[in-house]
C-alpha positions as CSV (number, residue, x, y, z in Angstrom):
1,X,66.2,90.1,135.2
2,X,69.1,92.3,135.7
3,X,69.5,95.8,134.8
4,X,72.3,97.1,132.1
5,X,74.8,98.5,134.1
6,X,74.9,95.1,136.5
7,X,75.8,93.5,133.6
8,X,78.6,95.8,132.5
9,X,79.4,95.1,136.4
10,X,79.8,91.6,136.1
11,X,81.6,91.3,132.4
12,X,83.9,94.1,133.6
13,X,84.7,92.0,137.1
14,X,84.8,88.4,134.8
15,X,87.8,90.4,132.5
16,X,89.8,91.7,135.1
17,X,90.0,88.6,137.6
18,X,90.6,86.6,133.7
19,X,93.7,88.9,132.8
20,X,94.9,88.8,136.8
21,X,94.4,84.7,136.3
22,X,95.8,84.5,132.3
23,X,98.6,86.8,133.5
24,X,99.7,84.2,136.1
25,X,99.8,81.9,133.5
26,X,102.1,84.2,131.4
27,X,104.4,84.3,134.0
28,X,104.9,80.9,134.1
29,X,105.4,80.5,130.9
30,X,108.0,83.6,130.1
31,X,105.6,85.6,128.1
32,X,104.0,88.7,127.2
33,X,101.2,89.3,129.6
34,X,99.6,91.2,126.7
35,X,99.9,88.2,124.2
36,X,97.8,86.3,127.2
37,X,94.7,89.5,127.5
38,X,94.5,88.9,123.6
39,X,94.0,85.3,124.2
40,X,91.5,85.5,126.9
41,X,89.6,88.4,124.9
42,X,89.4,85.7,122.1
43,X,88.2,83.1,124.0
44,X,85.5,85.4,126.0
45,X,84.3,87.4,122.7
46,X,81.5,87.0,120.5
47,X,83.7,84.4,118.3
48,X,84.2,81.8,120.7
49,X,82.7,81.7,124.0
50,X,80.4,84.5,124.1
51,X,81.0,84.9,127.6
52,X,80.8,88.6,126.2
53,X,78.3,89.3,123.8
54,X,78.6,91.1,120.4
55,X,76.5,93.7,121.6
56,X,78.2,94.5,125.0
57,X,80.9,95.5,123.0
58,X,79.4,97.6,120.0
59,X,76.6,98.9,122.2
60,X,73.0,99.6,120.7
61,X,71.8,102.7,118.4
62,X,68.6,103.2,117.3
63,X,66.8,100.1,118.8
64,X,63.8,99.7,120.3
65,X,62.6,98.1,123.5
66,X,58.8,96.9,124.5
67,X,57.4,98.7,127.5
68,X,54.0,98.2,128.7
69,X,52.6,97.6,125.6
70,X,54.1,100.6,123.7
71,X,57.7,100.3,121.3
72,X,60.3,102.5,122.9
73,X,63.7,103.7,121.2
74,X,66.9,103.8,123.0
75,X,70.8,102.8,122.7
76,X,73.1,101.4,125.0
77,X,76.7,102.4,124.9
78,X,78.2,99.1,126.0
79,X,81.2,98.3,127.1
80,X,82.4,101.1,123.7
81,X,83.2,103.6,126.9
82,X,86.0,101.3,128.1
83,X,88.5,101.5,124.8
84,X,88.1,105.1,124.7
85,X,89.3,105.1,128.4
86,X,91.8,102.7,128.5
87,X,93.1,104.2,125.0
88,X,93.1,107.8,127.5
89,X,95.0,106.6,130.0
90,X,97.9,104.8,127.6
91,X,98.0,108.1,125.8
92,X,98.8,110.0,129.1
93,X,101.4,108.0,130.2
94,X,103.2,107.9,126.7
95,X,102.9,111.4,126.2
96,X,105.4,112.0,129.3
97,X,107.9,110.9,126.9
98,X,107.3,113.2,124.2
99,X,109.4,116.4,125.3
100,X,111.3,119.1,122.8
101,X,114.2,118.3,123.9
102,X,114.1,115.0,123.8
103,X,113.0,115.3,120.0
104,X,116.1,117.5,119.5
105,X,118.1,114.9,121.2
106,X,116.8,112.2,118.7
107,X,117.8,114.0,116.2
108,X,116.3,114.5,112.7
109,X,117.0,111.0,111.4
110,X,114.4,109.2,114.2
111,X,111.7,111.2,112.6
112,X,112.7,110.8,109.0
113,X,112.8,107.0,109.7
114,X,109.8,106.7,111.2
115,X,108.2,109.2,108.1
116,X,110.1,106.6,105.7
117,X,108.7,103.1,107.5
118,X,105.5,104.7,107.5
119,X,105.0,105.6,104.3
120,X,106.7,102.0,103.2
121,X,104.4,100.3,105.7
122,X,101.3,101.9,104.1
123,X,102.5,101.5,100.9
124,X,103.2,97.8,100.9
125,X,99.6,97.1,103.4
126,X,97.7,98.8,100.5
127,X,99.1,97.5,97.8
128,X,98.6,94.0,99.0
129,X,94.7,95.2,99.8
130,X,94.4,95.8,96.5
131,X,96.0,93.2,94.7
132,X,93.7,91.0,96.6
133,X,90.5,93.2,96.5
134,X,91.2,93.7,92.8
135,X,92.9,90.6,91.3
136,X,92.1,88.1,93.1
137,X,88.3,88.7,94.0
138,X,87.6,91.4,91.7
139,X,85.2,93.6,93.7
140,X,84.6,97.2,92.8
141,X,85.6,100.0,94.2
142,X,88.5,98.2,95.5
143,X,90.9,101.7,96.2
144,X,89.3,102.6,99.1
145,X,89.7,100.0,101.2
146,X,92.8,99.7,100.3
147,X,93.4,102.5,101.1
148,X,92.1,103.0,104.2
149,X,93.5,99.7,105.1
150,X,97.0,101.0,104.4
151,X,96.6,104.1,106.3
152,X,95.1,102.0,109.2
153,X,98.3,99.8,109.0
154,X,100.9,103.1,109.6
155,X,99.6,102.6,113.5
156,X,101.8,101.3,116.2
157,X,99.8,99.7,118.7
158,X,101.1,101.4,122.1
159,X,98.9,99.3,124.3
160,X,101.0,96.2,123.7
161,X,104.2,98.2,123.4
162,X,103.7,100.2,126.7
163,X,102.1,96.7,128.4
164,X,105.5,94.7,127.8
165,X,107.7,97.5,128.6
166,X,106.2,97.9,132.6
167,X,106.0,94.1,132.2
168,X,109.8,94.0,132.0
169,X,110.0,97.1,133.5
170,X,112.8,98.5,130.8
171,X,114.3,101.9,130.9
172,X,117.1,104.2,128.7
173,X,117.4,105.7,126.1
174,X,116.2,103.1,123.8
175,X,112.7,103.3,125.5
176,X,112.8,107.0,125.4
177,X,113.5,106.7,121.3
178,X,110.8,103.9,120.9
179,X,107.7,105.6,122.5
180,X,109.2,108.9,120.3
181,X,108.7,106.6,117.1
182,X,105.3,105.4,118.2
183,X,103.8,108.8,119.1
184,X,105.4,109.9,115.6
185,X,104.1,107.3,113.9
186,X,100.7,107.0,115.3
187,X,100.2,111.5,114.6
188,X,101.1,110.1,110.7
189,X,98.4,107.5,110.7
190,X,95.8,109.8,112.5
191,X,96.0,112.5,110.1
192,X,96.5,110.5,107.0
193,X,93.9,108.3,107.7
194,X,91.3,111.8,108.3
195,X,92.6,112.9,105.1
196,X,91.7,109.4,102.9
197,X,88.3,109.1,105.0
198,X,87.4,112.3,103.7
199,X,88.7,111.9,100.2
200,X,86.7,108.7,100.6
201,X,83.6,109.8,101.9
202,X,83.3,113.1,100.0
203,X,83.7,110.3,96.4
204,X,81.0,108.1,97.3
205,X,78.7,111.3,98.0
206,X,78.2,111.7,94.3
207,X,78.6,113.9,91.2
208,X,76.4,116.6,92.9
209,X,79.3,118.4,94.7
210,X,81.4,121.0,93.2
211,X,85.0,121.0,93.9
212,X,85.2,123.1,96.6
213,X,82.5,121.0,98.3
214,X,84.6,118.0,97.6
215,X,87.8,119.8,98.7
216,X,85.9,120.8,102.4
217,X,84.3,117.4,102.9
218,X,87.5,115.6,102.3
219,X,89.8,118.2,104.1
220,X,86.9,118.9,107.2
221,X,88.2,115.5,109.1
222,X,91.5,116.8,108.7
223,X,91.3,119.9,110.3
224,X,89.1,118.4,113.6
225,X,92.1,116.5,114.3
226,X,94.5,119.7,113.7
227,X,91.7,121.3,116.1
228,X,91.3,118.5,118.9
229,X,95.2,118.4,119.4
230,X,95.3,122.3,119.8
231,X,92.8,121.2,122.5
232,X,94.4,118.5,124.1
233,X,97.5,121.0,124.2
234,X,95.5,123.6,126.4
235,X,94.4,121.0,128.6
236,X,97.6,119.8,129.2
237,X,98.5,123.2,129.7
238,X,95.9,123.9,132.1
239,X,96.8,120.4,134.1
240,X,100.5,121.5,134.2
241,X,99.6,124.4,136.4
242,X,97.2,122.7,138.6
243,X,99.1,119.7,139.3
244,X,102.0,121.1,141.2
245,X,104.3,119.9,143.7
246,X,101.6,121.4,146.5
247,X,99.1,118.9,145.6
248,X,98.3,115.3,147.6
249,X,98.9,112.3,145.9
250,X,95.3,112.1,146.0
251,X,94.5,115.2,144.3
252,X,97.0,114.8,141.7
253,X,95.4,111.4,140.7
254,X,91.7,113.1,140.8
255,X,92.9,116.7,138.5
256,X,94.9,113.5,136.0
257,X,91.5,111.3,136.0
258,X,89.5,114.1,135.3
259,X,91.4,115.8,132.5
260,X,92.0,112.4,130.4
């Protein structure tokens, strides 16, 4: 038997040395490397292969483990850690691009664009959720997934966007204005999808709240996020004035590794 982390190990080693080897392949054949990972991450996942269990990827809560005779709880966090990380690290490197100035330089009609496509992207993703939640298999409470579906769809994936713009190694302007649009649209779809889940959630509580308990429980999501950006603001701040041009390459990498 192996311990936890050993396997976390191993699945971590058999993913990278797969992308390195699917990325090859990619090459060879003139496409995304990123349309290749997603590929592989089929084939390796729970739904095919199962190279990588369900549970790697979810991580345990609440479950409970046999240990000399006696029933012990615990969770295991998985491979859950990774997404979060990864998700830290795409975030940094996109968030060079979003300067004042260069929002100035976009001018107002980038942002009223992107406000416009999201709110049509949203609209149209939800309205479809609900036709077929509704219409076509008639379940109940059929809003709020549809809801929550279209609020979900307002996203722009910047993994894949970021992963096939180093691929081809692109620069400009164009660049510059796309990553704006993503981070623009992405702050849209983070706080209007707080906002529905805690519409959402504060509903399905029941007809024992008032209105001003409804009215907190549904805008209390919203304001963490308001809260965690001030946050990520300071850090940044904080980061700024450590990471000067008197640092090692080395120590820059540690103060950037350690703030994300």
């Amino acid at each position: 038997n192996i311990g936890p982390v050993s396997v976390v190990l191993i699945i971590l080693a058999i993913a990278l040395i797969g992308g390195f080897g699917i990325s090859r392949l990619c090459k060879m054949a003139k496409i995304p490397y990123v349309t290749g990972y997603i590929i592989l991450g089929i084939l390796l996942g729970p739904s095919v292969l199962s190279v990588i269990p369900e549970y790697m990827l979810t991580g345990i809560s609440n479950g409970e483990i046999l240990v000399d005779g006696n029933m012990i709880d615990f969770s295991f966090a998985g491979l859950s850690f990774v997404g979060d990380l990864c998700m830290g690290f795409i975030a940094y490197s996109i968030g060079k691009f979003f300067k004042f100035e260069k929002l100035k330089k976009a001018g107002g009609k980038t942002l009223i664009v992107t406000i416009l496509t999201s709110i049509a992207v949203g609209v149209v993703v939800g309205g479809l959720t609900y036709l077929v939640y509704g219409v076509i298999f008639n379940e109940p409470y059929n809003l709020a997934p549809a809801f929550i579906i279209g609020t979900t769809a307002i996203a722009i994936s910047p993994t894949a966007t970021s992963s096939i713009i180093r691929q081809y190694r692109a620069k400009g302007s164009y660049v510059e204005k796309l990553f704006l649009i993503i981070l623009c649209a992405d702050v849209i779809a983070i706080l209007a999808f707080t906002i529905i889940i805690g519409v959402v959630a504060s509903t399905d509580v029941g007809t024992s709240l008032n209105g001003w308990e409804v009215l907190w429980s549904a805008s209390k999501p919203f304001l963490y996020t308001i809260g965690l950006m001030f946050v990520g603001v300071f850090f940044g701040w904080i980061l700024s004035l450590l990471n000067n041009y008197k640092r090692t390459n080395d120590s820059r990498i540690i103060l950037v590794i350690g703030f994300i």
